[in-house]
C-alpha positions as CSV (number, residue, x, y, z in Angstrom):
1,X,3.8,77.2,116.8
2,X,4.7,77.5,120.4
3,X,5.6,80.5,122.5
4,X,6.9,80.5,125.8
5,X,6.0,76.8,126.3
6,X,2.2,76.7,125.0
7,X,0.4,77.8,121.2
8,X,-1.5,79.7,120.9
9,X,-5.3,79.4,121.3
10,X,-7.8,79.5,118.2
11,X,-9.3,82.8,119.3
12,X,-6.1,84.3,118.9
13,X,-5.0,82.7,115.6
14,X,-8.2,83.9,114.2
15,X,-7.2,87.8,114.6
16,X,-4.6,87.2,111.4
17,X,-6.3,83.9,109.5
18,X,-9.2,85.0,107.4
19,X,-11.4,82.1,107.4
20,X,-12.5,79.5,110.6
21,X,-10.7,76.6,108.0
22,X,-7.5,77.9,108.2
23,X,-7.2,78.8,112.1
24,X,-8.3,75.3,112.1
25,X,-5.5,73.9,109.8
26,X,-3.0,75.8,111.6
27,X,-4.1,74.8,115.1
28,X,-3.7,71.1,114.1
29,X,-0.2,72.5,112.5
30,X,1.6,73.7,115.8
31,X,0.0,71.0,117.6
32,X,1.6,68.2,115.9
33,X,4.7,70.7,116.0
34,X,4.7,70.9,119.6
35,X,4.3,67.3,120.3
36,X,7.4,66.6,118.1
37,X,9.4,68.9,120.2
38,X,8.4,67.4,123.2
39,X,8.9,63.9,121.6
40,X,12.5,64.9,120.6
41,X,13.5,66.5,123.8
42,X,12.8,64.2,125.9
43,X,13.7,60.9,124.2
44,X,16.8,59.0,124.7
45,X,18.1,57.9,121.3
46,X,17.0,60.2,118.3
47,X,17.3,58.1,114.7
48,X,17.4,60.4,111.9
49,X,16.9,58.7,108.4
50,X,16.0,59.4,105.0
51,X,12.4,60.3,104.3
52,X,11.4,59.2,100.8
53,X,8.8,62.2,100.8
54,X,11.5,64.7,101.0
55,X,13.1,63.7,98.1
56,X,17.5,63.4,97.5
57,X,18.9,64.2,100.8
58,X,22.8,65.2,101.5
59,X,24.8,63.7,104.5
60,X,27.9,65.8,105.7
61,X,30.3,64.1,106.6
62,X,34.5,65.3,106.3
63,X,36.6,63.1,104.2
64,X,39.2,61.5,106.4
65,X,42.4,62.9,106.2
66,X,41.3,66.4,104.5
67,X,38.6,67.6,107.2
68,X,37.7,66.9,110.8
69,X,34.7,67.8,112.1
70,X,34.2,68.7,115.9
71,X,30.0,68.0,117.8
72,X,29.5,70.8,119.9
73,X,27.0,69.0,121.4
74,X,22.9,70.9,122.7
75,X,22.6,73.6,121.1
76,X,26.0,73.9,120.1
77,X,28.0,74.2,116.5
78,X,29.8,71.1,114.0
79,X,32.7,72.8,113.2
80,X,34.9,71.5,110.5
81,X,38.2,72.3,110.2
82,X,41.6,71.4,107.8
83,X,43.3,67.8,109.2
84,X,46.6,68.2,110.4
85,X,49.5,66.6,107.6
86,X,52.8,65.3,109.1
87,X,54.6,68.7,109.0
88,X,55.9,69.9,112.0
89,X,54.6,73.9,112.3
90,X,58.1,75.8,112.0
91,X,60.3,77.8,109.9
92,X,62.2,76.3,107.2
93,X,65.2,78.0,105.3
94,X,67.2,81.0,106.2
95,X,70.6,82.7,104.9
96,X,72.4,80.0,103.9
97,X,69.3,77.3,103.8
98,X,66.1,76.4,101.1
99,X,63.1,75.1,102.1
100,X,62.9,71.8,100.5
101,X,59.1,71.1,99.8
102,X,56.5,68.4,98.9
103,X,53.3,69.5,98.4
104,X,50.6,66.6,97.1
105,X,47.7,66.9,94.1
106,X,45.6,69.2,96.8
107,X,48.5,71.6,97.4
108,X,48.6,70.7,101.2
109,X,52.5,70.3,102.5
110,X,53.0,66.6,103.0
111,X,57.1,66.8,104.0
112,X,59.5,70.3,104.6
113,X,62.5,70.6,105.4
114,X,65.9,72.8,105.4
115,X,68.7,72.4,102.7
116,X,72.3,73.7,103.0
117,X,72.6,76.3,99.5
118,X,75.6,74.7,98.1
119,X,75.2,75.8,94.5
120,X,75.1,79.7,94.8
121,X,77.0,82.9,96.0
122,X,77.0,83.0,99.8
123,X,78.2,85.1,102.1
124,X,81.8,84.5,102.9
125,X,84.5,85.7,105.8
126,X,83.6,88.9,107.0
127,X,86.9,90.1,108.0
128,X,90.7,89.5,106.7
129,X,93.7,88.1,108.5
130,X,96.7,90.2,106.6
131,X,98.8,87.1,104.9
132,X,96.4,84.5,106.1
133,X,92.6,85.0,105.3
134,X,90.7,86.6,102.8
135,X,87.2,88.3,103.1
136,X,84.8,87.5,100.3
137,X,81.5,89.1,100.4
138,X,80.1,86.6,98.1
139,X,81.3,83.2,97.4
140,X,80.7,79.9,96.0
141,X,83.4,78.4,97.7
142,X,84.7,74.4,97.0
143,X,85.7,72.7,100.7
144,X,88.9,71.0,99.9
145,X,90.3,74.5,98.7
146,X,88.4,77.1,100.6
147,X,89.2,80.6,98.8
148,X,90.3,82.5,102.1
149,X,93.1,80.6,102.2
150,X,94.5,81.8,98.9
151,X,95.0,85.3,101.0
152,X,98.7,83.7,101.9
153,X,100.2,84.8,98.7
154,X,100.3,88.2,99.4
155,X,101.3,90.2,102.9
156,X,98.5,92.6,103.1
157,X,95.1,92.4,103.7
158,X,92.5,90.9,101.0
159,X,89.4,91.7,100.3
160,X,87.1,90.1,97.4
161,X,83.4,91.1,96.4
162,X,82.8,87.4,94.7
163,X,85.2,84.8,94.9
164,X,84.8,81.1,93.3
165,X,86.8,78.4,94.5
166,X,86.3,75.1,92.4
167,X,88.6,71.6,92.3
168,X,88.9,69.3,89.4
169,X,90.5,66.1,89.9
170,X,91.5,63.1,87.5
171,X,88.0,62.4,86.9
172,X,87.2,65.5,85.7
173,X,87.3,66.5,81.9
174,X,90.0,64.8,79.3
175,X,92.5,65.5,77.4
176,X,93.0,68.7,74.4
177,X,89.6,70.2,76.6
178,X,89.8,72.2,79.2
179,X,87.8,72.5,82.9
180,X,87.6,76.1,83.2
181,X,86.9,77.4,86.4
182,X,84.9,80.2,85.3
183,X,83.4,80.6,81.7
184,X,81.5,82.7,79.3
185,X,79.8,82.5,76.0
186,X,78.5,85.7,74.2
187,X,77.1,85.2,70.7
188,X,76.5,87.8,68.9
189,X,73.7,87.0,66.6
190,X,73.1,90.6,64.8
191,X,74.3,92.8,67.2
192,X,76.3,96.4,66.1
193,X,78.0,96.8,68.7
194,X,81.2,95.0,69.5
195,X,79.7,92.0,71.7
196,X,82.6,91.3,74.6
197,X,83.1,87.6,76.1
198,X,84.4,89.3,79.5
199,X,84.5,92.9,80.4
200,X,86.9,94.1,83.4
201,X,86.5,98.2,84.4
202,X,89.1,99.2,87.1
203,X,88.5,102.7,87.6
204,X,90.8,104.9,89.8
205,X,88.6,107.1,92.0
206,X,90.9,108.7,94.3
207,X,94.7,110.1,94.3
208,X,97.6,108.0,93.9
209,X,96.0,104.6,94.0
210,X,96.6,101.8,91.5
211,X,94.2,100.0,89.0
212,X,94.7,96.8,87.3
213,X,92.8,95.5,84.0
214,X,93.4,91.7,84.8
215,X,95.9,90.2,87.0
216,X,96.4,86.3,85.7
217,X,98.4,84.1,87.8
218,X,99.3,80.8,87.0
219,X,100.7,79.2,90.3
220,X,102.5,76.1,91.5
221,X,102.7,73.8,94.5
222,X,106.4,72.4,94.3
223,X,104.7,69.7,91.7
224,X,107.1,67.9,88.7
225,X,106.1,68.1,85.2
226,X,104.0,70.9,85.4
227,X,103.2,73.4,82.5
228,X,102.6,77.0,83.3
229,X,100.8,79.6,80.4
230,X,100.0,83.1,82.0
231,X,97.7,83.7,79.2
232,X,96.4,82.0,76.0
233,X,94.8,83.9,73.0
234,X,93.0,82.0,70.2
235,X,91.6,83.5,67.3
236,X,90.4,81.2,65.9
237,X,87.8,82.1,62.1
238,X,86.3,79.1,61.0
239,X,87.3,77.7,57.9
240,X,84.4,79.2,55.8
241,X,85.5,82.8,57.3
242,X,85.8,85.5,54.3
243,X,86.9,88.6,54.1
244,X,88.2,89.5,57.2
245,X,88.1,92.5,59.1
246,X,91.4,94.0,58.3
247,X,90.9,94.8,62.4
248,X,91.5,91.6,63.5
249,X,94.4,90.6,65.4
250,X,95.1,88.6,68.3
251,X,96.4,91.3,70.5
252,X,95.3,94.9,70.9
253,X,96.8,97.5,73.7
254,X,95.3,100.9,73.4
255,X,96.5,103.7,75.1
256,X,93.8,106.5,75.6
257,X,93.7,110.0,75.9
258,X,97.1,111.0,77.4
259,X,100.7,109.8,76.8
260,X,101.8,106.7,79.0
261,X,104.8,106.8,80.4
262,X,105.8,102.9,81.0
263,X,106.0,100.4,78.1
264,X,103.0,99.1,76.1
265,X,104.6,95.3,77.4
266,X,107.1,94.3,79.5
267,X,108.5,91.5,80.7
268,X,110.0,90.3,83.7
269,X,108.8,93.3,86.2
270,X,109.0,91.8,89.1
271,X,109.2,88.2,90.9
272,X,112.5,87.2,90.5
273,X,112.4,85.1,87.5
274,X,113.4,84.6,84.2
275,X,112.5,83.4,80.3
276,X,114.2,81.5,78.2
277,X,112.8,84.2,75.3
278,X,111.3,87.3,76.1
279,X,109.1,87.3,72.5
280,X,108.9,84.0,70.4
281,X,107.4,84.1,66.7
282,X,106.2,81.4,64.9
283,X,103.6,80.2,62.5
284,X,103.6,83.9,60.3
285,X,102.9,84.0,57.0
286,X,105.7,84.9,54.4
287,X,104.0,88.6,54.2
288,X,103.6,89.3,57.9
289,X,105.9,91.2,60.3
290,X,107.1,90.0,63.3
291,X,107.5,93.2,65.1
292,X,105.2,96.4,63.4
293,X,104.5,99.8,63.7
294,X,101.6,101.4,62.0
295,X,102.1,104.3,59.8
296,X,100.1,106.1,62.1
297,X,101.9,105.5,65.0
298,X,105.1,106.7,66.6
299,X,107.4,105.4,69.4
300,X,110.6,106.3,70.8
301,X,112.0,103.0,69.4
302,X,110.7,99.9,68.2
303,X,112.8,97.4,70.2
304,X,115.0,98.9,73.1
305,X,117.3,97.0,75.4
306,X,119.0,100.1,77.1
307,X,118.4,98.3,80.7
308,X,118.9,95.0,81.9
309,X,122.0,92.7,80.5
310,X,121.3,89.9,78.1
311,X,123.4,86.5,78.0
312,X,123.8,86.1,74.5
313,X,122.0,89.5,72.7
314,X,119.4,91.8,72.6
315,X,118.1,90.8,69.2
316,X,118.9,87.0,68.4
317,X,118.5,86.3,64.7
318,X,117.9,82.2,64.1
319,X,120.2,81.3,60.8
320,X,117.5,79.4,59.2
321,X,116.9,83.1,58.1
322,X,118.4,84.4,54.6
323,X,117.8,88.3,55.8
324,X,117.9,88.5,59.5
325,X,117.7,92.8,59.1
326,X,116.4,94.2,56.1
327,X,117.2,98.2,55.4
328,X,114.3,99.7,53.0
329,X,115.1,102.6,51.2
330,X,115.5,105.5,53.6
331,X,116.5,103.5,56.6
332,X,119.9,103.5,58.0
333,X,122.2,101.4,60.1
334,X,122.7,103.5,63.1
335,X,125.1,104.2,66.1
336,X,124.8,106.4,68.6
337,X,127.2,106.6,71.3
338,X,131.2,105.5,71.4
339,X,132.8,102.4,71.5
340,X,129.4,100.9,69.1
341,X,130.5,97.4,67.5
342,X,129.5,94.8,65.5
343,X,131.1,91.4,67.1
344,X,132.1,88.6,64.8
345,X,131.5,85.3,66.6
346,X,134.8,83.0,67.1
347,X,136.0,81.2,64.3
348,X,133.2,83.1,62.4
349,X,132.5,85.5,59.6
350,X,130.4,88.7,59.2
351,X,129.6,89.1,55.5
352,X,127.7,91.5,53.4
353,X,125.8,90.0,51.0
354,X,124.4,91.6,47.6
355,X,120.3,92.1,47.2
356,X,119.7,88.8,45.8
357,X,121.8,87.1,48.5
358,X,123.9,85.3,46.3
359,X,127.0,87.1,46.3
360,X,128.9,88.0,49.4
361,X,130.6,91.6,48.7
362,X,132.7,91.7,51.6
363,X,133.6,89.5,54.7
364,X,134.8,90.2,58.0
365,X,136.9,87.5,59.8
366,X,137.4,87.1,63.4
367,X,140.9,88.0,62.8
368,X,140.5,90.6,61.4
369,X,141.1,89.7,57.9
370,X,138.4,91.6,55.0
371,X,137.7,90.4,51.8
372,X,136.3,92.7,49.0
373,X,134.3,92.0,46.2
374,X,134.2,94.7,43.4
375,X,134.9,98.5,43.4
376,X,136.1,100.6,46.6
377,X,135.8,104.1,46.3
378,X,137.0,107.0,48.7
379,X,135.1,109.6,48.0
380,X,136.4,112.0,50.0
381,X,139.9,111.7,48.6
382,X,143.3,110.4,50.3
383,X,147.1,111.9,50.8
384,X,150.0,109.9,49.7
385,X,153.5,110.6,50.7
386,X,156.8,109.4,48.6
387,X,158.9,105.8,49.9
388,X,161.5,106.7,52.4
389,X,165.5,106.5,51.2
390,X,166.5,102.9,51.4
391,X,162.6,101.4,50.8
392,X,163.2,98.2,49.3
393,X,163.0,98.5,46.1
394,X,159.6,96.8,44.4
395,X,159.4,94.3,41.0
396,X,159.6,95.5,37.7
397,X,156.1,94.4,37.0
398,X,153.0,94.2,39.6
399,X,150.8,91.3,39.5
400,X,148.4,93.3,39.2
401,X,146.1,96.5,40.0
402,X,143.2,97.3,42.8
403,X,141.0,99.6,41.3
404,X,140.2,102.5,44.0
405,X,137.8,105.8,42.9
406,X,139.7,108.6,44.9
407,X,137.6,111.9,44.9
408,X,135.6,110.9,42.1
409,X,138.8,109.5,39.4
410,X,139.0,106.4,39.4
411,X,142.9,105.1,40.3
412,X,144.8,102.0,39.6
413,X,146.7,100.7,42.7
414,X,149.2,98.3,41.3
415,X,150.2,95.2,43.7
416,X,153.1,93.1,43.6
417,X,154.0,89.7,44.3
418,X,155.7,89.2,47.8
């Protein structure tokens, strides 16, 4: 042991060692200590190497490329610290950008960098041009067709919470399939309630402001050969389907709580345009109705063209149909108004027909002419008045005679040959 720069002498050492052996031992101890001080201090290469007396030694030494390891030198510290990787210290992503990361087996960052976010909702234009630019809080926005630009189609200012802008071209999809823009599948695997494939809630929260359901547009560009559908409905059961809800049906319009004053459906509102048919039916089966009301329900009318002009006629019946307007019992052919007609077409006939359709009981001529089939009765009786002096004078015999029921007798008309 050495303090100060000298050990201590034996006189000393033998205040705390019990026995003259062991002051001895240690003497010889911090002695041979000393000397290897000296020896290592002031020697001018110091080997250091395994001493088989001491048994397994460890060597420290950093692995190249995970640690580095700094010599403080005399009586200073080895530090080891992390190896730099090839990433540049930074930030990577932001509001519109990812972080693209490569991280090796040790979890250490061996590459970073910033990716444009392409594939989600980003923020869009802040602030709208009035017939020019939308804004769109939240977009996913295709670049050939940016979605701002649709703004042009209307005067006023736009505004959109999320917009989706996609483009399919003649690579895209094929043909009987279709490349929806937007689409949603809901299954409903046990569920009570009535599971919904998309759900739109306008709500009017202040005074005298409008609210739409849906608003579909199907748009051209001044393109040939084009086919426009506003909207498609398919119901389509599969083929093992049984017992159907008796609620199914391929349109439903509900009006809640209050009475609404427009129509349930109209047709041709606004925009200029025109159909060729306002309703087309096809494809029902031989006990369905074209037009229904449930017994439940009531309406002012079932059909009503008291507006607008039609160029051939409010109700067009196709002839491949034997009864074009069937009255059940109860219901009544009805007129209300003056100057109400039933036109016969040129060069054509209006007949009544029996309930079996195969007997025509009377027809109406475009000029005029009727023909009768069977009894006519006036019920409600008629005059008759004698022949003024110098009538001509009719046959001896009639042909024959038209028998008329005149308040509730039956009379023979007799009719003579001309």
């Amino acid at each position: 042991m050495k303090l100060n720069g000298s050990t201590l002498p034996r006189a000393e050492l033998a205040q705390f060692l019990p026995t003259p052996r062991a002051v001895a031992t240690f003497d010889d101890i911090q002695t041979d200590v000393a000397d290897m001080g000296d020896g290592v201090t002031n020697a001018s290469f110091l080997v250091v190497g395994p001493e088989p007396s001491l048994g397994a030694e460890r060597v420290l030494a950093p692995a190249v490329g995970d640690l580095s390891g700094i010599d403080g030198g005399a009586n200073g510290f080895y530090t080891l610290g992390l190896a730099n990787t090839a990433v540049a210290a930074g930030n990577y992503g932001d509001a519109t950008h990812v972080a693209a990361l490569t991280v090796d087996a040790k979890g250490r960052l061996t590459a970073a960098a910033s990716t444009a976010i392409t594939g989600i909702f980003l923020t869009g234009r802040a602030t709208p041009i009035a017939g020019s630019k939308m804004a769109i809080r939240w977009l996913r926005d295709n670049a050939t067709y940016p979605l701002e630009d649709e703004a042009g189609i209307w005067s006023g200012a736009v505004v959109t919470d999320h917009g989706i802008s996609a483009n399919f071209t003649n690579t895209d999809g094929g043909a009987n399939a279709p490349c929806p823009g937007f689409m949603v599948l809901a299954n409903n695997s046990g569920s009570p309630s009535d599971v919904v494939g998309g759900l739109f809630d306008s709500v009017a929260r202040a005074n005298n402001t409008t609210v739409f359901g849906a608003n579909i547009i199907a748009r051209g560009t001044g393109k040939s050969g084009c086919k426009f559908v506003g909207l498609e409905i398919d119901v389509e059961p599969a083929a093992g389907d049984t017992a159907l809800s008796t609620s199914s049906a391929g349109l439903l319009i509900n009006g809640f709580s209050v009475a609404i004053p427009g129509p349930a459906m109209q047709t041709g509102a606004l925009g200029g345009g025109s159909f060729a048919n306002g309703i087309v039916l096809g494809g029902l089966a031989t006990t369905a109705a074209g037009v229904s009301l449930e017994s439940t329900s009531s309406a002012d009318s079932l059909v009503n063209s008291g507006v607008g002009t039609f160029t051939t006629a409010a109700i067009k019946l196709g002839s491949g149909l034997a009864r074009g307007i069937k009255w059940v019992s109860g219901s009544s052919l009805y007129f209300d108004g003056t100057n109400q007609r039933l036109t016969v077409p040129s060069g054509g006939n209006f007949i009544i027909r029996d309930h079996t359709d195969a007997t025509s009981l009377a027809t109406f001529d475009d000029f005029g002419n009727v023909t009768l089939a069977g009894t006519v009765a006036f019920p409600i009786g008629l005059s008759s008045t004698t022949a003024t002096a110098g009538a001509q004078t009719l046959p001896a015999n009639p042909v024959g005679f038209l028998t008329i029921t005149i308040g509730g007798t039956n009379r023979k008309i007799p009719y003579y040959a001309t």
